[in-house]
C-alpha positions as protocol buffer text, in pm:
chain_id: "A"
residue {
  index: 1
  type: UNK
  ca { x: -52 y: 1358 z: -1477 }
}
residue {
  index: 2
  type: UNK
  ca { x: -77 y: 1163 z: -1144 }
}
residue {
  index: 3
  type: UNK
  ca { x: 45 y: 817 z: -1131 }
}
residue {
  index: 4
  type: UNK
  ca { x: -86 y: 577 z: -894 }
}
residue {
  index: 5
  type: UNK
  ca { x: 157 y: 308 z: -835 }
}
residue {
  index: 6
  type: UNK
  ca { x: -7 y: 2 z: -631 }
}
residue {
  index: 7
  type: UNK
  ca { x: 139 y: -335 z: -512 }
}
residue {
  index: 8
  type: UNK
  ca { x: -98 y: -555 z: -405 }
}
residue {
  index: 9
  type: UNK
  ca { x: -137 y: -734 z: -54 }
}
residue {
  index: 10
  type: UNK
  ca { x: -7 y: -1075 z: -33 }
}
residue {
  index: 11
  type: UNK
  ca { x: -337 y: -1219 z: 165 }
}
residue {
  index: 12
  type: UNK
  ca { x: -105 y: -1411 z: 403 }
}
residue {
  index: 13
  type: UNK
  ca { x: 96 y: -1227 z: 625 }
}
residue {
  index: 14
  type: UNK
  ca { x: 214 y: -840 z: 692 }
}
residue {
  index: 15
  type: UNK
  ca { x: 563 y: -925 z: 778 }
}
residue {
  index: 16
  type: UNK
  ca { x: 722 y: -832 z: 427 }
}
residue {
  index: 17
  type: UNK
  ca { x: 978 y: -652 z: 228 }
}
residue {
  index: 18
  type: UNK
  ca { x: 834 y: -381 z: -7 }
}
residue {
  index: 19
  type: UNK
  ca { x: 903 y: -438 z: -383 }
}
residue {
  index: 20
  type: UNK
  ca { x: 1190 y: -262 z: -550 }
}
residue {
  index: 21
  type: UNK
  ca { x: 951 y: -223 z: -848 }
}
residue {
  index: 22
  type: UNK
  ca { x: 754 y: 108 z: -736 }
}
residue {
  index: 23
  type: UNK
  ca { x: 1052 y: 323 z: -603 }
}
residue {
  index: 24
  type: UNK
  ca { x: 1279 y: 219 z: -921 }
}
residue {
  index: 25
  type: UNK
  ca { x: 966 y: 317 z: -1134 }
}
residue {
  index: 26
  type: UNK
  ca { x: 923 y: 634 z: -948 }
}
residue {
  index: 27
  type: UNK
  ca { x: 1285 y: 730 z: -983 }
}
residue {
  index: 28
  type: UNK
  ca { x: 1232 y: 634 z: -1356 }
}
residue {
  index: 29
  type: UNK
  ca { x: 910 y: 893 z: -1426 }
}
residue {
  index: 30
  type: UNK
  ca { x: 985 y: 1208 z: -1649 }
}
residue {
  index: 31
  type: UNK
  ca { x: 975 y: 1459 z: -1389 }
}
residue {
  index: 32
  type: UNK
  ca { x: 654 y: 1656 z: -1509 }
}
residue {
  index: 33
  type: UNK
  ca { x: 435 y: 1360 z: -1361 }
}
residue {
  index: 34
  type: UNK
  ca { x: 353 y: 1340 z: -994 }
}
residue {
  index: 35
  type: UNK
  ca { x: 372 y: 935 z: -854 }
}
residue {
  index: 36
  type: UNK
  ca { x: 230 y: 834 z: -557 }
}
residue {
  index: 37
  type: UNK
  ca { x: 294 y: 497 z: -405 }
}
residue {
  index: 38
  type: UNK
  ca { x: 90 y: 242 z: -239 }
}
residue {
  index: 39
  type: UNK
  ca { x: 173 y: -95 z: -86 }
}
residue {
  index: 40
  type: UNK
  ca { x: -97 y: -298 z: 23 }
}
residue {
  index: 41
  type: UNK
  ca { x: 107 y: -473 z: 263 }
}
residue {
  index: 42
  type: UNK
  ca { x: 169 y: -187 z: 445 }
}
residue {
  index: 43
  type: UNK
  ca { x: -148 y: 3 z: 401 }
}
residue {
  index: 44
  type: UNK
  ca { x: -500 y: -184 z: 332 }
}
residue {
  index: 45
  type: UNK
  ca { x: -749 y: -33 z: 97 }
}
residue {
  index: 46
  type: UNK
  ca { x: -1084 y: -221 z: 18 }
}
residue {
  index: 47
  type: UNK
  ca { x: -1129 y: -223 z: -358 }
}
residue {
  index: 48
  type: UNK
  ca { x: -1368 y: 74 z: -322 }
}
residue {
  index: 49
  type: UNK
  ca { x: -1163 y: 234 z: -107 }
}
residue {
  index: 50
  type: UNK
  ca { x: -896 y: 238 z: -336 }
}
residue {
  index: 51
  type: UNK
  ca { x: -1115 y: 335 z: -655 }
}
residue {
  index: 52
  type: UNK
  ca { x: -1231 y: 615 z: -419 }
}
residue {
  index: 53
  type: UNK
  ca { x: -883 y: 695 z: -331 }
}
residue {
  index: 54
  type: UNK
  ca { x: -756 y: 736 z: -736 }
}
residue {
  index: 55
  type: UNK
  ca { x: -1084 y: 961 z: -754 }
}
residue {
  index: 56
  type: UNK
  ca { x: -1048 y: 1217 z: -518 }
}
residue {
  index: 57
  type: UNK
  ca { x: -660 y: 1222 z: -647 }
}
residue {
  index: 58
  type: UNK
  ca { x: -754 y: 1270 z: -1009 }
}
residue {
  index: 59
  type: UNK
  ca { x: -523 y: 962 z: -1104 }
}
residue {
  index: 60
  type: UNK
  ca { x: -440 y: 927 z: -1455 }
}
residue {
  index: 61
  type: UNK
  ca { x: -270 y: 657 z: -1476 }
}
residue {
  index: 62
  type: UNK
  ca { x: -245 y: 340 z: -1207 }
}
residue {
  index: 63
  type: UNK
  ca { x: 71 y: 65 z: -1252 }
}
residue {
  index: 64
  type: UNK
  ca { x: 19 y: -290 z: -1099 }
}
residue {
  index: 65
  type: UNK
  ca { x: 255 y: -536 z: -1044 }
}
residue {
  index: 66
  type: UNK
  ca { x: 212 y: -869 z: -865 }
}
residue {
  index: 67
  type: UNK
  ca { x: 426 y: -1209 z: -774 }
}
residue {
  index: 68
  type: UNK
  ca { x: 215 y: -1476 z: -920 }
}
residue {
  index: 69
  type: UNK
  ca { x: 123 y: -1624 z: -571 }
}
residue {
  index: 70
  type: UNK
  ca { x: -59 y: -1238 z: -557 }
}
residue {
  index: 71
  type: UNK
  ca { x: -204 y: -1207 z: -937 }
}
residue {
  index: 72
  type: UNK
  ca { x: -513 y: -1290 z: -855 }
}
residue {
  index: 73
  type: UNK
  ca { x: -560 y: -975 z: -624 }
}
residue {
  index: 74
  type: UNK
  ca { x: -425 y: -764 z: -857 }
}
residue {
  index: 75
  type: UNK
  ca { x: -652 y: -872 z: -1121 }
}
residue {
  index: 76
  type: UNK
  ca { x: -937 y: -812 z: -908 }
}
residue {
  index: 77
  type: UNK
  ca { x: -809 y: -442 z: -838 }
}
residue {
  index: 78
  type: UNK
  ca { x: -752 y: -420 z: -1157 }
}
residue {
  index: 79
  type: UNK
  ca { x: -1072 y: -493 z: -1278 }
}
residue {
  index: 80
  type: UNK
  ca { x: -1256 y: -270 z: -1029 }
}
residue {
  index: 81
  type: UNK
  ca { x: -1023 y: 10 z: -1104 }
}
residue {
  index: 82
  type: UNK
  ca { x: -1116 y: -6 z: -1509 }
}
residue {
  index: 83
  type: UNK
  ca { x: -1474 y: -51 z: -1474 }
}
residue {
  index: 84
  type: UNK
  ca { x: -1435 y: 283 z: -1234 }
}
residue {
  index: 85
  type: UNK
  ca { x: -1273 y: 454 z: -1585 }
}
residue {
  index: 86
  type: UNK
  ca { x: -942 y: 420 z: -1460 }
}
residue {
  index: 87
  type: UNK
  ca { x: -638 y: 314 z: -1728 }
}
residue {
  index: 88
  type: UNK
  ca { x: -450 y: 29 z: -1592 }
}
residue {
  index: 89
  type: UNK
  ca { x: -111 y: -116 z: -1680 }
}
residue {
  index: 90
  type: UNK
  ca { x: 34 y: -415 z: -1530 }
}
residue {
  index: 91
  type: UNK
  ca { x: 394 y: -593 z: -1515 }
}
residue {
  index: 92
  type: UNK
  ca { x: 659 y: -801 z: -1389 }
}
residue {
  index: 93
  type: UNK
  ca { x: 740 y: -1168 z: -1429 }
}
residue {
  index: 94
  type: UNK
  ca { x: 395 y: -1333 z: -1410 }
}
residue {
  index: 95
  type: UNK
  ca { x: 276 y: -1118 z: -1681 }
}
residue {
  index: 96
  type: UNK
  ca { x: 567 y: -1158 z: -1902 }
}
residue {
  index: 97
  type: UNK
  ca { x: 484 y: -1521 z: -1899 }
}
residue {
  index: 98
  type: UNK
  ca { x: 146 y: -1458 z: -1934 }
}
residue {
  index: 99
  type: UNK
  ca { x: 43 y: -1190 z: -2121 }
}
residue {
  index: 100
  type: UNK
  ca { x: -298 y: -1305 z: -2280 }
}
residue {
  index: 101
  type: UNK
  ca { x: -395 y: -1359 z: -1964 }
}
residue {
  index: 102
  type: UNK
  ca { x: -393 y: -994 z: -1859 }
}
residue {
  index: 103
  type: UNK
  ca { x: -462 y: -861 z: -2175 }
}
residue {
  index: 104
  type: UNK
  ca { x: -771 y: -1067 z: -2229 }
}
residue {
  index: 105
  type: UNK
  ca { x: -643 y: -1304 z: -2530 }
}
residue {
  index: 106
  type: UNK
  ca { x: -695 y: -1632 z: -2349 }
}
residue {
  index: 107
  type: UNK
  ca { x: -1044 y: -1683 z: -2370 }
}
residue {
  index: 108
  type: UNK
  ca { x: -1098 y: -1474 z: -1981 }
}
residue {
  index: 109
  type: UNK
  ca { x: -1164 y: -1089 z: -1908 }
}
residue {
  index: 110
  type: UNK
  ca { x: -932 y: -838 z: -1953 }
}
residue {
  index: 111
  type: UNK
  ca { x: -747 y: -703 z: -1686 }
}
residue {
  index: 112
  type: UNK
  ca { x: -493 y: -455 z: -1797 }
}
residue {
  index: 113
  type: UNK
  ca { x: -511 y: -193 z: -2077 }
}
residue {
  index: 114
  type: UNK
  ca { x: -147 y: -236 z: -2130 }
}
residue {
  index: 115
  type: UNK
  ca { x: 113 y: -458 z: -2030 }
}
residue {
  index: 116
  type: UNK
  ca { x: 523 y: -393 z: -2051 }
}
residue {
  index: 117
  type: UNK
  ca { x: 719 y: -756 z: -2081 }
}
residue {
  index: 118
  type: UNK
  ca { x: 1036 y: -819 z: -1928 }
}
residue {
  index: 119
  type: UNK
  ca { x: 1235 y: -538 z: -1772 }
}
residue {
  index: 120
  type: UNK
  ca { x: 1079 y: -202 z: -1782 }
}
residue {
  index: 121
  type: UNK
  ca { x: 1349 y: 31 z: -1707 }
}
residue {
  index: 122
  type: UNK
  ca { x: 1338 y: 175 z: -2068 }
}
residue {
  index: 123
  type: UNK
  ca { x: 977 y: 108 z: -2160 }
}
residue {
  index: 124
  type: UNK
  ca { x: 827 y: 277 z: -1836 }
}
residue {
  index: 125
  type: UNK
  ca { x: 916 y: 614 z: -1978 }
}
residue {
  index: 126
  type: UNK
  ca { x: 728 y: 547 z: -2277 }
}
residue {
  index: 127
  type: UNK
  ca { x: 380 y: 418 z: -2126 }
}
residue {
  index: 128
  type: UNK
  ca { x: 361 y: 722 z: -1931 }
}
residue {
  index: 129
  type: UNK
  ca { x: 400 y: 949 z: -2252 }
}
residue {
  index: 130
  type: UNK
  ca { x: 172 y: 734 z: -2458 }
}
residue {
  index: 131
  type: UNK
  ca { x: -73 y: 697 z: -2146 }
}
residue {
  index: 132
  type: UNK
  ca { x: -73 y: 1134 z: -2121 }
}
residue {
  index: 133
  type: UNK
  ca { x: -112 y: 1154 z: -2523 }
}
residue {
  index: 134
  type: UNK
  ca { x: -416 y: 878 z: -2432 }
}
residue {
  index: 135
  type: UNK
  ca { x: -218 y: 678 z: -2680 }
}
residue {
  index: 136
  type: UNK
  ca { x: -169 y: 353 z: -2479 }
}
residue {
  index: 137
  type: UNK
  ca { x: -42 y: 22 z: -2731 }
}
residue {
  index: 138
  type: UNK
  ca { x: -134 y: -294 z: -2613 }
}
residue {
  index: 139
  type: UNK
  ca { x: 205 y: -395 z: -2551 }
}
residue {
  index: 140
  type: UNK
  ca { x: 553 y: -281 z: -2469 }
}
residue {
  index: 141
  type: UNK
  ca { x: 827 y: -479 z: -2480 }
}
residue {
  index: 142
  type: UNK
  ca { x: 1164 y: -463 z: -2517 }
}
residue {
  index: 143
  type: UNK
  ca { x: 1436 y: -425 z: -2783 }
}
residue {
  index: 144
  type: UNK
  ca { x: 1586 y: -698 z: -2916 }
}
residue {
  index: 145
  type: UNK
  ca { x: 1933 y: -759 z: -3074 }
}
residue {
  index: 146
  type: UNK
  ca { x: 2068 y: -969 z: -3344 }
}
residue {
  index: 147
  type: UNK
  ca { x: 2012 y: -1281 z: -3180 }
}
residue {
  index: 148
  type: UNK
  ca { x: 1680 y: -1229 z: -3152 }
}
residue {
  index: 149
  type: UNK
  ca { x: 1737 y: -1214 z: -2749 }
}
residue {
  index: 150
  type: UNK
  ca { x: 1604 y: -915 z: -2532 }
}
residue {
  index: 151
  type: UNK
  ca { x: 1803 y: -639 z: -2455 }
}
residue {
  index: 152
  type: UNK
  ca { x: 1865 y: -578 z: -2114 }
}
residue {
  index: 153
  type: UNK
  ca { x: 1871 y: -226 z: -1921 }
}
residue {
  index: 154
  type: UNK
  ca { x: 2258 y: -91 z: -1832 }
}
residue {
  index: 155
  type: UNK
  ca { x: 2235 y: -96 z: -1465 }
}
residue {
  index: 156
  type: UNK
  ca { x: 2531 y: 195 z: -1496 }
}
residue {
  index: 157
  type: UNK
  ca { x: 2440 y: 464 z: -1397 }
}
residue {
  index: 158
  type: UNK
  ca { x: 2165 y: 337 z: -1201 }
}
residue {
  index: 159
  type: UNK
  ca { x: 1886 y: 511 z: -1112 }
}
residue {
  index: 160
  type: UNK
  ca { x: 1873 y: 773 z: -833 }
}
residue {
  index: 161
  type: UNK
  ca { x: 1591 y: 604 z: -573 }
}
residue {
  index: 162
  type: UNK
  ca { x: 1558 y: 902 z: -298 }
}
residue {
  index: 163
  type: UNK
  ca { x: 1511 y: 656 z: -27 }
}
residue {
  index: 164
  type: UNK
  ca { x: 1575 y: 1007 z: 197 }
}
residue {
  index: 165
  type: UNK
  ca { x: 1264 y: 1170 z: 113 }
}
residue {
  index: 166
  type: UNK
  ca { x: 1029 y: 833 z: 123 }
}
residue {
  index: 167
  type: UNK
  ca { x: 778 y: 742 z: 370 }
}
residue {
  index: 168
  type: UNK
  ca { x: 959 y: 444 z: 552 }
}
residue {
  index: 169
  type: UNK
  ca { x: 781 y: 409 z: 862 }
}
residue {
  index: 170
  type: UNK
  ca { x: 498 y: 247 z: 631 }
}
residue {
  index: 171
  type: UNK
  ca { x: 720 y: -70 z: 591 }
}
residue {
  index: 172
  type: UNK
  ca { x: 822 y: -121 z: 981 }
}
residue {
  index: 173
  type: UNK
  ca { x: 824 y: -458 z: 1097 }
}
residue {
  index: 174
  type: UNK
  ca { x: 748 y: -361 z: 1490 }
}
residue {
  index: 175
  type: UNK
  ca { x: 382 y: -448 z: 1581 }
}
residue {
  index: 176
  type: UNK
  ca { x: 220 y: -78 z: 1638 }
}
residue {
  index: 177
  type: UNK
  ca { x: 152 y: -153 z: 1944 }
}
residue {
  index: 178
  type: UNK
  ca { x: 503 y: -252 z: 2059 }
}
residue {
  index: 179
  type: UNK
  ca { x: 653 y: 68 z: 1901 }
}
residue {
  index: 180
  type: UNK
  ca { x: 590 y: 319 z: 2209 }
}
residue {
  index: 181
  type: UNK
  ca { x: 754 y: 74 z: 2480 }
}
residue {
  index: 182
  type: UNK
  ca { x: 1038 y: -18 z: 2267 }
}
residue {
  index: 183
  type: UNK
  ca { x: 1104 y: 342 z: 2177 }
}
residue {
  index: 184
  type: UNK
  ca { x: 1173 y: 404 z: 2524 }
}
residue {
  index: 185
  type: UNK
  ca { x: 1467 y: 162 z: 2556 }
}
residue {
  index: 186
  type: UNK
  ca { x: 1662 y: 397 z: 2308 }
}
residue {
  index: 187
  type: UNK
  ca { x: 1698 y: 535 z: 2019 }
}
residue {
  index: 188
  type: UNK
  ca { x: 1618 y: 273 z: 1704 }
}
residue {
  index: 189
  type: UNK
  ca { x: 1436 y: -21 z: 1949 }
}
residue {
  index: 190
  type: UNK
  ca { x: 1096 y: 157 z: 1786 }
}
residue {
  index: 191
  type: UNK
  ca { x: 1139 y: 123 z: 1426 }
}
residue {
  index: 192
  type: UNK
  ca { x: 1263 y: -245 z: 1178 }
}
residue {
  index: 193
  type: UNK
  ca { x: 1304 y: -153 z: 862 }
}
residue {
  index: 194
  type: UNK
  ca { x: 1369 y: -436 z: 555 }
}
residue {
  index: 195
  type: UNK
  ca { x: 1471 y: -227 z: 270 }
}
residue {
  index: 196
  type: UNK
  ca { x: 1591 y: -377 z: -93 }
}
residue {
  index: 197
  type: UNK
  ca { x: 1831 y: -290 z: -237 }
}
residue {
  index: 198
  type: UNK
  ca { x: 1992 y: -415 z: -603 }
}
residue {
  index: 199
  type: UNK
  ca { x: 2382 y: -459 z: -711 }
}
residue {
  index: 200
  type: UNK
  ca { x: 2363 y: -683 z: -988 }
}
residue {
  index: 201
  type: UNK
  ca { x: 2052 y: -845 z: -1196 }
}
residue {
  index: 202
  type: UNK
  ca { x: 2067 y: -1174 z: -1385 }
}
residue {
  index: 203
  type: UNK
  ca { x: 2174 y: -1525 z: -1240 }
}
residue {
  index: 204
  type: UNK
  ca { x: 2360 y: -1809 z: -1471 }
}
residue {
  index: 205
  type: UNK
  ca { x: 2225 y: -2090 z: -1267 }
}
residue {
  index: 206
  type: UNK
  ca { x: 1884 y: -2111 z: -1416 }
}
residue {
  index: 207
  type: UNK
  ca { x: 1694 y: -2324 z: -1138 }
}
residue {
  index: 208
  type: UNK
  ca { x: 1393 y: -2477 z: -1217 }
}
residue {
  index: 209
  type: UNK
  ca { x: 1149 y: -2329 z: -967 }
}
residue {
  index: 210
  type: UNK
  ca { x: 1309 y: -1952 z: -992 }
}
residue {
  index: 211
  type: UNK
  ca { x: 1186 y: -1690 z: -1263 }
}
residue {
  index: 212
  type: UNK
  ca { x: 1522 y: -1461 z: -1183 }
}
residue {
  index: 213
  type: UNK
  ca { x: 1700 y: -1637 z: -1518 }
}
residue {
  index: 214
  type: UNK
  ca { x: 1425 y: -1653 z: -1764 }
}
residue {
  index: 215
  type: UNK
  ca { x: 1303 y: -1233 z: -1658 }
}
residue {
  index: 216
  type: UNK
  ca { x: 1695 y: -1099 z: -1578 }
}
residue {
  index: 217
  type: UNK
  ca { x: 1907 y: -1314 z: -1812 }
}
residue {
  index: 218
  type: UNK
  ca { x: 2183 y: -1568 z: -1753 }
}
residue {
  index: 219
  type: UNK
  ca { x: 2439 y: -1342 z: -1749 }
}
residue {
  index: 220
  type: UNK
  ca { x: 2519 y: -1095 z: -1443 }
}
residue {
  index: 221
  type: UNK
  ca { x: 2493 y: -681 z: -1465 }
}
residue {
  index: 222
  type: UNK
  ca { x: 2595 y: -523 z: -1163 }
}
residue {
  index: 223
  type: UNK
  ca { x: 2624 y: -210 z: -1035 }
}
residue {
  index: 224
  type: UNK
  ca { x: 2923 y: 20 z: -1014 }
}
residue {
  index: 225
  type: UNK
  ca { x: 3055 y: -24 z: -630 }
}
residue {
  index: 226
  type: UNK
  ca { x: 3021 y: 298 z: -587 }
}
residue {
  index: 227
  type: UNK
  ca { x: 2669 y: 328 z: -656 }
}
residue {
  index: 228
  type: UNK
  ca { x: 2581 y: 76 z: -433 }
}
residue {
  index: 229
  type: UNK
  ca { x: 2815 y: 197 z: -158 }
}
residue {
  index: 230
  type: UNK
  ca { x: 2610 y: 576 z: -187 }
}
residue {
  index: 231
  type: UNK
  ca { x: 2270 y: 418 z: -168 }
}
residue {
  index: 232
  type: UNK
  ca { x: 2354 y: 191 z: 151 }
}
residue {
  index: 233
  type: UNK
  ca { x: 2527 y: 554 z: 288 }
}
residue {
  index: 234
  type: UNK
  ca { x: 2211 y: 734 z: 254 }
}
residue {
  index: 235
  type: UNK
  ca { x: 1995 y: 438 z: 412 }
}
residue {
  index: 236
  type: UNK
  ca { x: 2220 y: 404 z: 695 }
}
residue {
  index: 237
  type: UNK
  ca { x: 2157 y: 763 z: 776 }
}
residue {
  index: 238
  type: UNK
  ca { x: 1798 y: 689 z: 853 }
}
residue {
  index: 239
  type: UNK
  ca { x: 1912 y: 357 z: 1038 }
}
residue {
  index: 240
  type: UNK
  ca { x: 1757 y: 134 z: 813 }
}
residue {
  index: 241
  type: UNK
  ca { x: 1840 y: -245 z: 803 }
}
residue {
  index: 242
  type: UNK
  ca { x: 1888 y: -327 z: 449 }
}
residue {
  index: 243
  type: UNK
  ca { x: 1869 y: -681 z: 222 }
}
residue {
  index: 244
  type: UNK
  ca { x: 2035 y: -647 z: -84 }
}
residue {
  index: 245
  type: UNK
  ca { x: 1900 y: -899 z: -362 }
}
residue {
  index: 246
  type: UNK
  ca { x: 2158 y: -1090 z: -512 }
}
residue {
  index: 247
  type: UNK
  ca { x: 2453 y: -984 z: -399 }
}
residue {
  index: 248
  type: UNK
  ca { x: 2635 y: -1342 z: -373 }
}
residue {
  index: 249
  type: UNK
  ca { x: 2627 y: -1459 z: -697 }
}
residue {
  index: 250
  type: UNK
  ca { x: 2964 y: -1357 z: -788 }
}
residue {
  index: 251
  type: UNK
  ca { x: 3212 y: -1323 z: -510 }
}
residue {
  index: 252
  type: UNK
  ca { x: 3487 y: -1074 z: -586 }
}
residue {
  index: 253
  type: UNK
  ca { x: 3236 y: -825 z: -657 }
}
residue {
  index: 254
  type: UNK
  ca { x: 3056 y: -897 z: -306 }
}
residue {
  index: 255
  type: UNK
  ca { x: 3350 y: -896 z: -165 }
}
residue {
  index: 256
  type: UNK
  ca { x: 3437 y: -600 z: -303 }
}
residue {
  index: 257
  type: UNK
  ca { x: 3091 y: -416 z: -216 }
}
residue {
  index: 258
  type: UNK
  ca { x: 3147 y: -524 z: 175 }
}
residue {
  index: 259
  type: UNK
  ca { x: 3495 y: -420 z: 196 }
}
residue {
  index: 260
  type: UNK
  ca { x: 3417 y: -57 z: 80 }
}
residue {
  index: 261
  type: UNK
  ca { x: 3094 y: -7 z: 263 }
}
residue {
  index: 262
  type: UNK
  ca { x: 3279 y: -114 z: 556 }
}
residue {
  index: 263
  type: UNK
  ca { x: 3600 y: 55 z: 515 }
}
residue {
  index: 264
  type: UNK
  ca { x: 3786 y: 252 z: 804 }
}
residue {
  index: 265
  type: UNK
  ca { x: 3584 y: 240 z: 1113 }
}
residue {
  index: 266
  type: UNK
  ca { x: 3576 y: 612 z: 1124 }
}
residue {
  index: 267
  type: UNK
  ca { x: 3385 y: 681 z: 806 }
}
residue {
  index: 268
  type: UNK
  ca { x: 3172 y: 399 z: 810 }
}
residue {
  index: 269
  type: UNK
  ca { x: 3031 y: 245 z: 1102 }
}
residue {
  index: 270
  type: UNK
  ca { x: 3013 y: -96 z: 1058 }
}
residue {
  index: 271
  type: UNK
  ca { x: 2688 y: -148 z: 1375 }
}
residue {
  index: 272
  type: UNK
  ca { x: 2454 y: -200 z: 1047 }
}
residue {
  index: 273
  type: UNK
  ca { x: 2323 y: -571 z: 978 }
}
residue {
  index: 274
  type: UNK
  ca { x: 2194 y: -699 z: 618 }
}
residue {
  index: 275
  type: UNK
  ca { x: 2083 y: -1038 z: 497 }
}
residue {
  index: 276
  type: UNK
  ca { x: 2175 y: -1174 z: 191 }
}
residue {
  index: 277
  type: UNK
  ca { x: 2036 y: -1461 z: -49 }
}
residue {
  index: 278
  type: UNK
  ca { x: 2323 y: -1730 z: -160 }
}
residue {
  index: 279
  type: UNK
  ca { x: 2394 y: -2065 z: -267 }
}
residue {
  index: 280
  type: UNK
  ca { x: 2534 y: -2298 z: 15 }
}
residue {
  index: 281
  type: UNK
  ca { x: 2910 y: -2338 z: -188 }
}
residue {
  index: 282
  type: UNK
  ca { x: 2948 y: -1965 z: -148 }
}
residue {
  index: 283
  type: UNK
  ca { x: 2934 y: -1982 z: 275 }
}
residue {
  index: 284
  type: UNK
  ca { x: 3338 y: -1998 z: 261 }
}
residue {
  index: 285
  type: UNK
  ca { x: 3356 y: -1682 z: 51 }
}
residue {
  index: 286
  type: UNK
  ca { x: 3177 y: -1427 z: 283 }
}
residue {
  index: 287
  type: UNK
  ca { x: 3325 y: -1563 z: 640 }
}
């Protein structure tokens, strides 16, 4: 089966970072499926474009996920792509807090014929096999322990995103028209890359405005270092510049992450930048 797996455009500006969502879910497919990813941030489709698009690709199966401030989009592609025949499944935080609304329940249309709550690292797997066996439920969500409180994904091992073989020159921050002349100053002026990447999920702080705490958990799961440290290695041989998500929250283990993607100066070159996302008490712990 071919899976079509579609972020929506924002509407307001092309200068972005592409979600982790689609290459985690990719990495996450059983193997006997074939996914095929499309940002619209990076590349436009009309709604009948992209209806015509899952047509002449014989798509069997289209995911959508969307920031609130872009649900509205993806409800509109959603609805053109199921009135075209097309089974649609939708996720992330907005519809985790809001499932009725994409399932139909609240009194509006329908937008999704299934929707996965919370996390879908373990659920994913199991819409594609119901979605093949045109068996789709309504709703996936995950397991719960005794508490009654959702279980959360082991981020150890952690998936195996193969940022190598991916199309990256979709998501380059250089004006098109800019790339030629700046190529010609040297090697890497052409090409700005913002790639995320994740060592830990979760945040304790719970801030009113921020959905991180009520869709990751209060509590923080991180990555082995050395999983993190291999991913960055095989970004930084395509020269990407790279944002992990995160990565301040608890110090030691950021500290620990930089130290051993730095390491000696001969088997890591350190002439890589990232930006990171951190509270203002935590400037002292990353001079």
């Amino acid at each position: 089966m071919k899976i079509l797996l579609y972020n929506p455009d924002n509407g307001i500006t092309r200068n972005f970072m592409p979600h982790l969502w689609m290459f985690l879910l990719q990495s996450l497919t059983p193997p006997e499926h074939e996914v095929i990813l499309i940002d619209g941030n990076a590349k436009a489709m009309t709604r009948p474009e992209l209806v015509q698009f899952c047509k002449d690709n014989d798509i069997g199966l289209i995911g959508i996920g969307a920031m609130t401030r872009m649900v509205a989009r993806a409800y509109l592609v959603a609805d053109a792509l199921r009135e075209a025949g097309f089974k649609v499944v939708m996720g992330g935080p907005h519809v985790t807090e809001c499932p009725d609304e994409a399932l139909g329940r609240d009194g509006g249309p329908r937008h999704a014929d299934a929707i996965a709550l919370g996390e879908a690292d373990e659920t994913w797997p199991l819409m594609v096999a119901d979605a093949a066996r045109g068996e789709l439920k309504d709703i996936y969500m995950p397991e719960v322990d005794p508490a009654g409180n959702d279980k959360k994904p082991n981020l150890q091992p952690y998936p195996h995103i193969p940022w190598e073989t991916l199309d990256l020159d979709q998501f380059s921050l250089v004006p098109k028209m800019l790339q030629p002349a700046l190529s010609r100053m040297g090697e890497g002026w052409g090409k700005f890359f913002v790639v995320p990447i994740e060592t830990g999920r979760g945040c304790p702080y719970g801030c009113e405005f921020c959905t991180v705490t009520g869709f990751f958990g209060d509590s923080i799961r991180f990555r082995s270092n050395e999983s993190v440290i291999e991913e960055l290695l095989r970004l930084k041989a395509r020269a990407k510049k790279k944002r992990p998500d995160r990565r301040l929250l608890h110090r030691r283990q950021s500290r620990d992450q930089q130290k051993a993607a730095q390491g000696p100066a001969p088997r890591h070159d350190r002439r890589r930048c990232y930006i990171a996302m951190g509270r203002p008490d935590q400037r002292q712990s990353i001079g």
